[in-house]
PDB file of N, CA, C and O in Angstrom:
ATOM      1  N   UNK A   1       7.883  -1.980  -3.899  1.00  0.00           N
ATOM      2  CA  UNK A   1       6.875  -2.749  -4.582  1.00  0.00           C
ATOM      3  C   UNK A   1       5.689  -1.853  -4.874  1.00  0.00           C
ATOM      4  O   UNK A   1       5.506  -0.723  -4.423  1.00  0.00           O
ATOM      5  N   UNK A   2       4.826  -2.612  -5.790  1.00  0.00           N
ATOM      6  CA  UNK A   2       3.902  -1.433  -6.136  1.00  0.00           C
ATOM      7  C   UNK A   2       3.255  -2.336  -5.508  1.00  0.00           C
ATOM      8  O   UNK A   2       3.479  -3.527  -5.726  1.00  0.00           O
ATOM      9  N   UNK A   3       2.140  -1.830  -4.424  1.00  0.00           N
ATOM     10  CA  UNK A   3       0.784  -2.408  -3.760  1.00  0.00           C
ATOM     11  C   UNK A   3      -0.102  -2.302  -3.956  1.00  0.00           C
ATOM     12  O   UNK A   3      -0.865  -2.970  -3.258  1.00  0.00           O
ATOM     13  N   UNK A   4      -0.696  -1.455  -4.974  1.00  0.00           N
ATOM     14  CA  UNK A   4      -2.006  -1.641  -5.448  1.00  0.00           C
ATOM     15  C   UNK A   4      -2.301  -0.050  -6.360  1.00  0.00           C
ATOM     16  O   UNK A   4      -2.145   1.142  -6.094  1.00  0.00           O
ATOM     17  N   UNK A   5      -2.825  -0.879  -7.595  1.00  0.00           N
ATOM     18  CA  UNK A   5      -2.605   0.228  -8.819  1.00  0.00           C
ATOM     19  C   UNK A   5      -4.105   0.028  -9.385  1.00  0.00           C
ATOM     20  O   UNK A   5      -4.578  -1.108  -9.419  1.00  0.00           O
ATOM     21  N   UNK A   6      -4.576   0.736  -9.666  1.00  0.00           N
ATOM     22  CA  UNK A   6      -6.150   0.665  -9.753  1.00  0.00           C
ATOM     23  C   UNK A   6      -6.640   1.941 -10.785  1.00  0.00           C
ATOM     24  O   UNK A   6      -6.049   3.020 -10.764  1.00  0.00           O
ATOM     25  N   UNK A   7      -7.449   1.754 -11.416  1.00  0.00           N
ATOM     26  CA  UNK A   7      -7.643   3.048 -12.383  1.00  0.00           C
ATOM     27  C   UNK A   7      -9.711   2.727 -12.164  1.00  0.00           C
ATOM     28  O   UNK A   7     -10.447   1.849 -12.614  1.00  0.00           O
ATOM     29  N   UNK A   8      -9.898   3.613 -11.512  1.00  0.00           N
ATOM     30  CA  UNK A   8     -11.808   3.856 -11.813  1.00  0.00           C
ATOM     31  C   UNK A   8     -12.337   3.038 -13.057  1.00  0.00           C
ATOM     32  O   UNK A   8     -11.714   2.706 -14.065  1.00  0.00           O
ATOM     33  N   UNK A   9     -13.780   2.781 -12.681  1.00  0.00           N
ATOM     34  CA  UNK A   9     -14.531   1.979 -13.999  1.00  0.00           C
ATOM     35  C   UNK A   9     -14.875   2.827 -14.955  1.00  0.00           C
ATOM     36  O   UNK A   9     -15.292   2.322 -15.998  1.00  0.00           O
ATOM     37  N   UNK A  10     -14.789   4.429 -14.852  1.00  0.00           N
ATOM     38  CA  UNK A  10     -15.358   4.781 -15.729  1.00  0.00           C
ATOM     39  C   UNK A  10     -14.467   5.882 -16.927  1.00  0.00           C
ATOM     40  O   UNK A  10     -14.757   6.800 -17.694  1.00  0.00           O
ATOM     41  N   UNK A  11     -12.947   4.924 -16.401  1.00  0.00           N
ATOM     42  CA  UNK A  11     -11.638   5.590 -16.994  1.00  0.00           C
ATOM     43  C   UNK A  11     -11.101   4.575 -17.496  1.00  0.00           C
ATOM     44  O   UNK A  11     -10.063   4.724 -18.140  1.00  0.00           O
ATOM     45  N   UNK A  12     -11.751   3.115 -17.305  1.00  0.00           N
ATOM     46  CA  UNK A  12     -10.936   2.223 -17.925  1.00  0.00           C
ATOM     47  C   UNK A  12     -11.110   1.833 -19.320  1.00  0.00           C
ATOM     48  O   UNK A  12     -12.273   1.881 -19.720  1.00  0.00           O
ATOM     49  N   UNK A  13     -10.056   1.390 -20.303  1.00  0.00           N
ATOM     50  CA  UNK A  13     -10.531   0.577 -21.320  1.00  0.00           C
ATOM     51  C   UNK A  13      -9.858   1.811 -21.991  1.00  0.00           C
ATOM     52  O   UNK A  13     -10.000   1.619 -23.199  1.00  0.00           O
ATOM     53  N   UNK A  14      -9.167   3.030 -21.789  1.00  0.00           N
ATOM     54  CA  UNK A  14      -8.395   4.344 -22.203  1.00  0.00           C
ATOM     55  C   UNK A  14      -6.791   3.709 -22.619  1.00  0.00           C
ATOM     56  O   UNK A  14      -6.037   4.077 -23.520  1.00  0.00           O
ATOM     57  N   UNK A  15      -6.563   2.338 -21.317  1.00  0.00           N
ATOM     58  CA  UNK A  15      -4.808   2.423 -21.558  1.00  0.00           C
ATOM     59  C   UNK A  15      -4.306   2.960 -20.711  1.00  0.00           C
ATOM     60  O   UNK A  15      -3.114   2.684 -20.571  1.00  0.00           O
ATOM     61  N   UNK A  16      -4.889   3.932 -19.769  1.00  0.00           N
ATOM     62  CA  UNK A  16      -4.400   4.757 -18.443  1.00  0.00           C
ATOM     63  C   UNK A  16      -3.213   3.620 -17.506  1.00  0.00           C
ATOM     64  O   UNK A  16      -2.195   4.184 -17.104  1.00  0.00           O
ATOM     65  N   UNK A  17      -3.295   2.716 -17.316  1.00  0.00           N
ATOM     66  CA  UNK A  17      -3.013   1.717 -16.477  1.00  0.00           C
ATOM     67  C   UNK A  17      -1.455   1.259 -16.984  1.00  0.00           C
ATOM     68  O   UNK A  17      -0.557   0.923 -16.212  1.00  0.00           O
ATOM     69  N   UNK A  18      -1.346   1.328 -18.505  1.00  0.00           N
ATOM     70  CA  UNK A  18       0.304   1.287 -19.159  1.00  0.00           C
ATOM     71  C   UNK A  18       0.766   2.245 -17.901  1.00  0.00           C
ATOM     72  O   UNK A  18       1.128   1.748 -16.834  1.00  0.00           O
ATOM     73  N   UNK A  19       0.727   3.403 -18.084  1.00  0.00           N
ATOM     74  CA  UNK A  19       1.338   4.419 -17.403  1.00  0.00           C
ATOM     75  C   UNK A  19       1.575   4.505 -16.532  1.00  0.00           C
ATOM     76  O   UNK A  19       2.752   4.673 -16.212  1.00  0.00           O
ATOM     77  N   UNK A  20       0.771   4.451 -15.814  1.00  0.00           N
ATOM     78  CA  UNK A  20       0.673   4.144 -14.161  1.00  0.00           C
ATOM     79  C   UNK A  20       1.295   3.121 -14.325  1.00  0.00           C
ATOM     80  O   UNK A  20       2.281   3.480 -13.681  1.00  0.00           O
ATOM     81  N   UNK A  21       1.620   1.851 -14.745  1.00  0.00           N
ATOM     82  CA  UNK A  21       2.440   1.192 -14.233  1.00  0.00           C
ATOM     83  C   UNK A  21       3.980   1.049 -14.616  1.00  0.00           C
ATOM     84  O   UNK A  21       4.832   0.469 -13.942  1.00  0.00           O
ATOM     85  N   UNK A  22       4.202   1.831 -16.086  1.00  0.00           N
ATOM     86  CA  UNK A  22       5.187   2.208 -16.296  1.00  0.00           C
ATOM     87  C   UNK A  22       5.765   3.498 -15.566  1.00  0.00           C
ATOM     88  O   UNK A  22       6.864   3.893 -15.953  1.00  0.00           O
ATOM     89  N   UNK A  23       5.304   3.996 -14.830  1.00  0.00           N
ATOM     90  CA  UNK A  23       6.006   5.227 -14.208  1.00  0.00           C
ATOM     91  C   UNK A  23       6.003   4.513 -12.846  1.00  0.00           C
ATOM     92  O   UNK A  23       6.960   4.975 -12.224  1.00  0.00           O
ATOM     93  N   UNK A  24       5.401   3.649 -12.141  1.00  0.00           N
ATOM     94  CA  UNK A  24       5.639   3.088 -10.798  1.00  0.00           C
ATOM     95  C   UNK A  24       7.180   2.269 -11.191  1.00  0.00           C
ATOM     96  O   UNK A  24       8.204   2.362 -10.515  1.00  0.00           O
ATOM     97  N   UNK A  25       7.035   1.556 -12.318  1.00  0.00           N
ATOM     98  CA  UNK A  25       8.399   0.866 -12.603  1.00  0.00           C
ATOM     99  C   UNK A  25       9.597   1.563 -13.068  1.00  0.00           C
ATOM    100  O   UNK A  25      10.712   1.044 -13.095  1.00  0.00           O
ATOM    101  N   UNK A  26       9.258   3.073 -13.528  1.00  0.00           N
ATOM    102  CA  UNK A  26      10.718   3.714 -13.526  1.00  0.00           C
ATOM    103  C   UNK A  26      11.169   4.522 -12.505  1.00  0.00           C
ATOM    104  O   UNK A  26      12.307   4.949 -12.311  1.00  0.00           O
ATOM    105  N   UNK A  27       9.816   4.743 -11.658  1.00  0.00           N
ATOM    106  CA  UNK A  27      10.506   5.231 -10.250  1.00  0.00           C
ATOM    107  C   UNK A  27      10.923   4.153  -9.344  1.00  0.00           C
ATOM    108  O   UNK A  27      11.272   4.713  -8.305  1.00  0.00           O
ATOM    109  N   UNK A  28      11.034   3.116  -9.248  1.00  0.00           N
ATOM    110  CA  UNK A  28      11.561   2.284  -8.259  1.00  0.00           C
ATOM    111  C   UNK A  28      12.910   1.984  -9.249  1.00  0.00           C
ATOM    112  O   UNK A  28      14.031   2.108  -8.755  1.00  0.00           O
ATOM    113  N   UNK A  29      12.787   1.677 -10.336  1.00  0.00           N
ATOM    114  CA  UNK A  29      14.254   1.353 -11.108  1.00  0.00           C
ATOM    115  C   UNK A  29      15.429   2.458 -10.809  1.00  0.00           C
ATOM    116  O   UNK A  29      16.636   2.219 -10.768  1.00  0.00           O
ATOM    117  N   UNK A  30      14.828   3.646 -10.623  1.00  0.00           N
ATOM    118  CA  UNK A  30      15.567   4.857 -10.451  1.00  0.00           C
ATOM    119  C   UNK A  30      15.860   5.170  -8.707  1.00  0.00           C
ATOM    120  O   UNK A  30      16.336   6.228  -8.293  1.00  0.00           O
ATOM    121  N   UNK A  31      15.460   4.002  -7.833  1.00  0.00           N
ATOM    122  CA  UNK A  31      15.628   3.874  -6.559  1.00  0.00           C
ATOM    123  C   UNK A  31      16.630   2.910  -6.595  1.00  0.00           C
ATOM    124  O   UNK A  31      16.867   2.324  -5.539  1.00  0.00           O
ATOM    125  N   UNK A  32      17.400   2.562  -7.800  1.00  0.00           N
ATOM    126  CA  UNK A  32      17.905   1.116  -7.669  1.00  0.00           C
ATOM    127  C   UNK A  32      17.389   0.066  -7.221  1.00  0.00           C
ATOM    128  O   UNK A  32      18.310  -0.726  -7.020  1.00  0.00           O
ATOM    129  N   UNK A  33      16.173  -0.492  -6.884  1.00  0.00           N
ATOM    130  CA  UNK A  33      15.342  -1.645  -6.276  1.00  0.00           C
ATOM    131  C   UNK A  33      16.146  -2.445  -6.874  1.00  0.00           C
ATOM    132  O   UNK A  33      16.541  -2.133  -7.998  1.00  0.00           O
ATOM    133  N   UNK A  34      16.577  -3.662  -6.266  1.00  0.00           N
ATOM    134  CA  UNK A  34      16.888  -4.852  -7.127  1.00  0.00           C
ATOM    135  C   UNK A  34      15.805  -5.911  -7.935  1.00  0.00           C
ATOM    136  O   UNK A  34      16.010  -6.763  -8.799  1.00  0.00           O
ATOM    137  N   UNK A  35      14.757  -5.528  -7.354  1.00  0.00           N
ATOM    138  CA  UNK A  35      13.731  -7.203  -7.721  1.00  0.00           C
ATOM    139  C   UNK A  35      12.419  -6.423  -7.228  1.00  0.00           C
ATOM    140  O   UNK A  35      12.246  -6.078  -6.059  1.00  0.00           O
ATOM    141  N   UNK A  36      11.460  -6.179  -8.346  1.00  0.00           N
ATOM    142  CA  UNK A  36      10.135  -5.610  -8.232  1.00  0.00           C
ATOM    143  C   UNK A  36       9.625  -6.757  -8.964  1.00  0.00           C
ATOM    144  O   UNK A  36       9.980  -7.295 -10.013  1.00  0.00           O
ATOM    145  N   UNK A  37       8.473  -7.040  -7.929  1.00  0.00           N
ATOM    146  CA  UNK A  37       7.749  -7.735  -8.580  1.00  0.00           C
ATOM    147  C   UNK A  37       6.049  -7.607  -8.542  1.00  0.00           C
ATOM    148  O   UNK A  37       5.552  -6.488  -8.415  1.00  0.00           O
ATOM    149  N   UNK A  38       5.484  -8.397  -8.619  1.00  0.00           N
ATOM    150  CA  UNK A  38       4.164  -7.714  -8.521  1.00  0.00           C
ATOM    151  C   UNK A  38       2.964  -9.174  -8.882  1.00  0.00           C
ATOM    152  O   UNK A  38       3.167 -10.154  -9.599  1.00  0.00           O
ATOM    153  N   UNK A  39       1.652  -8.785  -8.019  1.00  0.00           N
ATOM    154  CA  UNK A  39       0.638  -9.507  -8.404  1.00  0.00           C
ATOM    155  C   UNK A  39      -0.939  -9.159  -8.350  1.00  0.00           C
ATOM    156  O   UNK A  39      -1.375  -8.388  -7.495  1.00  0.00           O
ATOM    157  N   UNK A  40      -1.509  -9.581  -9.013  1.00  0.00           N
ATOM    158  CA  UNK A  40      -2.659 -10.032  -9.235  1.00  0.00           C
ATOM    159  C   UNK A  40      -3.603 -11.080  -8.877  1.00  0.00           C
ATOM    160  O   UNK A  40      -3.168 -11.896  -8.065  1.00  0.00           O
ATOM    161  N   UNK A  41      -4.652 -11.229  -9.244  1.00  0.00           N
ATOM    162  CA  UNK A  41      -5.568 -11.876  -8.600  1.00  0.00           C
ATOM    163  C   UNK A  41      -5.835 -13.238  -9.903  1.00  0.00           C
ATOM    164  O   UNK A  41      -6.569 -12.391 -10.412  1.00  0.00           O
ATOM    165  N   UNK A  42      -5.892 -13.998 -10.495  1.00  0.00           N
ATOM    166  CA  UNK A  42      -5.791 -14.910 -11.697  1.00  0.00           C
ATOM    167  C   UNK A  42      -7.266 -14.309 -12.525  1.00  0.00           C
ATOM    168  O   UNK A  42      -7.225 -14.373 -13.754  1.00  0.00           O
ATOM    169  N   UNK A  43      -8.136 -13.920 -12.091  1.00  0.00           N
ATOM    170  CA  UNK A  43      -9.510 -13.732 -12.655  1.00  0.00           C
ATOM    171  C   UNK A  43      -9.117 -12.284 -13.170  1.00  0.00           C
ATOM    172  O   UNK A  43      -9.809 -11.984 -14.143  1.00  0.00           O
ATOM    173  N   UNK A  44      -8.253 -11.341 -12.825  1.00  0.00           N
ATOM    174  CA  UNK A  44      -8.576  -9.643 -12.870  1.00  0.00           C
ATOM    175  C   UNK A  44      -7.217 -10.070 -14.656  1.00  0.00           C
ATOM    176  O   UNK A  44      -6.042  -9.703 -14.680  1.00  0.00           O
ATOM    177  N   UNK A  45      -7.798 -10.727 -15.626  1.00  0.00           N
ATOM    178  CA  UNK A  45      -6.972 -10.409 -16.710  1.00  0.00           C
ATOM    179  C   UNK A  45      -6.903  -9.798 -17.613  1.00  0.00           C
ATOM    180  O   UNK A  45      -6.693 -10.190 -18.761  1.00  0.00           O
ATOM    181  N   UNK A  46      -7.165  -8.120 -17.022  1.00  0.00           N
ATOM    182  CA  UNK A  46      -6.792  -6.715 -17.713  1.00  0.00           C
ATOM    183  C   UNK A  46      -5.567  -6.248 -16.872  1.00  0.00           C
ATOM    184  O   UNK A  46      -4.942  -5.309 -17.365  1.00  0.00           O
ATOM    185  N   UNK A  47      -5.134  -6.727 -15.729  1.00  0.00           N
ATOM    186  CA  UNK A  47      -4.013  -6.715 -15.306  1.00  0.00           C
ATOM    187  C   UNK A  47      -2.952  -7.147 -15.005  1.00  0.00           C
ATOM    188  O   UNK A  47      -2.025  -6.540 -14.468  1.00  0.00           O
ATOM    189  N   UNK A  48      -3.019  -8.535 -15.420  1.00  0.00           N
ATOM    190  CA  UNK A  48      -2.085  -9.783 -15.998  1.00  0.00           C
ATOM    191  C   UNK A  48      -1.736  -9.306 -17.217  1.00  0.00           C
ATOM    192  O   UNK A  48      -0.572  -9.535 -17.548  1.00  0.00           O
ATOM    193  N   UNK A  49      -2.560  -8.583 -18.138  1.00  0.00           N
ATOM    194  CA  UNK A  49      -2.146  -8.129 -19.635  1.00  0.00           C
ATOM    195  C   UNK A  49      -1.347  -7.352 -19.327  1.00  0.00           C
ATOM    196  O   UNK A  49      -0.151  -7.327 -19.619  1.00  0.00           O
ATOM    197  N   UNK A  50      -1.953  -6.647 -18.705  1.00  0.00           N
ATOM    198  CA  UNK A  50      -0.907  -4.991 -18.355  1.00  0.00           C
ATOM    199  C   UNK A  50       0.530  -4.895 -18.139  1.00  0.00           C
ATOM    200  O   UNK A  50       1.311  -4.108 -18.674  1.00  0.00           O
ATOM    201  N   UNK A  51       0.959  -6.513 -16.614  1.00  0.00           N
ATOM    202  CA  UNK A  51       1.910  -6.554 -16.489  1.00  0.00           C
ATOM    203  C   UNK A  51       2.915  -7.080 -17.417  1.00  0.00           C
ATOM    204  O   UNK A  51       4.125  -6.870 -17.341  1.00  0.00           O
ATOM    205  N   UNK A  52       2.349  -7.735 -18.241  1.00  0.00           N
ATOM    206  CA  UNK A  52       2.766  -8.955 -19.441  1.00  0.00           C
ATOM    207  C   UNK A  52       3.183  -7.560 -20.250  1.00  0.00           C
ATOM    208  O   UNK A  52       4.369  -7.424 -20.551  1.00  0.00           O
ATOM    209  N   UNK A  53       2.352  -6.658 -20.559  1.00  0.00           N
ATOM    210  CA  UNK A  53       3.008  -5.785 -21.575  1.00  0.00           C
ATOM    211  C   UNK A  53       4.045  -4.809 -21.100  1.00  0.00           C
ATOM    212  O   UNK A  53       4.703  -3.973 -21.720  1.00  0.00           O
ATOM    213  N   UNK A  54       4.025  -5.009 -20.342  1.00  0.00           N
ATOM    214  CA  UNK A  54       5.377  -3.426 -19.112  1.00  0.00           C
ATOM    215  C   UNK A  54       6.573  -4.845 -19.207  1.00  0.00           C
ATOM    216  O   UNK A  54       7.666  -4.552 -18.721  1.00  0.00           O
ATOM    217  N   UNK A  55       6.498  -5.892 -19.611  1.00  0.00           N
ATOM    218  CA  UNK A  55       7.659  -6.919 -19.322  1.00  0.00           C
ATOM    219  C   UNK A  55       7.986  -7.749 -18.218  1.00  0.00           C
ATOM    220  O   UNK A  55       9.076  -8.312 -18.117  1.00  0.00           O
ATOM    221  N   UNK A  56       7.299  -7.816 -17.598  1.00  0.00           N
ATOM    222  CA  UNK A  56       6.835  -8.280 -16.021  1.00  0.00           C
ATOM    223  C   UNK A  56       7.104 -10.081 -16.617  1.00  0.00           C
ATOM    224  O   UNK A  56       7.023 -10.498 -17.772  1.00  0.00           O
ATOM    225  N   UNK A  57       7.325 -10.595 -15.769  1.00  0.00           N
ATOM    226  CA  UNK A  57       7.236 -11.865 -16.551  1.00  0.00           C
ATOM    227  C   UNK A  57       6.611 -13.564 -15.315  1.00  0.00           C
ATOM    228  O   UNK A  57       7.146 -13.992 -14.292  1.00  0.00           O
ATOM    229  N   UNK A  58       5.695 -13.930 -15.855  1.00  0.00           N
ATOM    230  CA  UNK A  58       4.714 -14.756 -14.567  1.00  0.00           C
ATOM    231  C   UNK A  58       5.700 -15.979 -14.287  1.00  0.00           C
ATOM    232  O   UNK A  58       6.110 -16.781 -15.126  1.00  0.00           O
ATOM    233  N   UNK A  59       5.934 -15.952 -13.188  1.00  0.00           N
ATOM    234  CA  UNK A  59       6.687 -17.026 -12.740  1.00  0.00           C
ATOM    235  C   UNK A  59       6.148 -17.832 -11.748  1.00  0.00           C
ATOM    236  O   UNK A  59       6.885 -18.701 -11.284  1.00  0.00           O
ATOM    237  N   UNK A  60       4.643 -17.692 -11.185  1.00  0.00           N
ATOM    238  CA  UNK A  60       4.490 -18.572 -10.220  1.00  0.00           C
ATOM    239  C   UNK A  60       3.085 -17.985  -9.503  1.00  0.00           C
ATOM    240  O   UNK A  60       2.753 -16.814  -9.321  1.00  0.00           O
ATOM    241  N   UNK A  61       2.586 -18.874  -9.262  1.00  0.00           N
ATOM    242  CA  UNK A  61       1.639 -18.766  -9.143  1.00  0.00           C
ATOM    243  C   UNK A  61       1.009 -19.446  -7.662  1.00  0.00           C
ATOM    244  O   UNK A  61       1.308 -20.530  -7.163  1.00  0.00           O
ATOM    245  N   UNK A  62      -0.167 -18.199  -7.050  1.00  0.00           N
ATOM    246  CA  UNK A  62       0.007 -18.550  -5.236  1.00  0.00           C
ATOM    247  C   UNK A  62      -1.669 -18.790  -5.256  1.00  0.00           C
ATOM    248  O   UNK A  62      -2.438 -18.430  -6.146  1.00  0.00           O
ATOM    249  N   UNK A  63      -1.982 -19.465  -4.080  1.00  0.00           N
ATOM    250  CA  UNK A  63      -3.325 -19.554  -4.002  1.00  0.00           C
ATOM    251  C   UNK A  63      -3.347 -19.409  -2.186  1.00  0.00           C
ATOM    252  O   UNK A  63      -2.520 -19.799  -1.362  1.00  0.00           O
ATOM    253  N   UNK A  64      -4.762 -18.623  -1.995  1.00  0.00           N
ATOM    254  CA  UNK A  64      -4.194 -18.475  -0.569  1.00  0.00           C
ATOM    255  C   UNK A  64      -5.848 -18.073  -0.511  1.00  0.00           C
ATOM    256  O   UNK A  64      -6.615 -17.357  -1.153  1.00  0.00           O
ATOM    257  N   UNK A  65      -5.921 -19.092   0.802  1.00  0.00           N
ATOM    258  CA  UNK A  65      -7.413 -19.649   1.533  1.00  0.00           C
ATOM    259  C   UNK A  65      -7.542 -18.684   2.720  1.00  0.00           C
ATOM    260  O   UNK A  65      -6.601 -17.960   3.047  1.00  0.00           O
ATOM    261  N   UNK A  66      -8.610 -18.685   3.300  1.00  0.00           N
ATOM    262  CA  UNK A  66      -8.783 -17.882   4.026  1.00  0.00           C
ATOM    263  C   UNK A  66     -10.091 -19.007   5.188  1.00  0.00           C
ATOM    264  O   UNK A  66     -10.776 -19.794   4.535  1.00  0.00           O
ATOM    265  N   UNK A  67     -10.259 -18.998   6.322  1.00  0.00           N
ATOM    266  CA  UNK A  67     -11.204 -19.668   6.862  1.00  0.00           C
ATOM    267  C   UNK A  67     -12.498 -19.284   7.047  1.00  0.00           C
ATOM    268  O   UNK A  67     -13.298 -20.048   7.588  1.00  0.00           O
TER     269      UNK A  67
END
């Protein structure tokens, strides 16, 4: 799984982040992984785009409280 993919504020808005996440997804494809999946936070939607454009596809959606 990819756990956390992050590109600096003062590199973003370049497109850097396709990459990085297309090369995290052809090195695990090339591990044979069966099932990569991946998430986000619902508010961070420069990285909901990101995954939406690498083919990622949203199936569900978690909400999780904290005390």
């Amino acid at each position: 799984m990819i756990a956390y993919l992050g590109v600096v504020p003062e590199h973003r808005g370049h497109g850097y982040v396709d990459g990085l996440l297309a090369e995290g997804t052809r090195t695990l494809a090339a591990e044979d992984v069966p099932r990569n999946r991946a998430a986000t936070d619902l508010g961070n939607v420069p990285m909901a785009k990101a995954f939406a454009r690498a083919g990622y596809v949203n199936f569900e959606r978690a909400i999780n409280m904290a005390w």
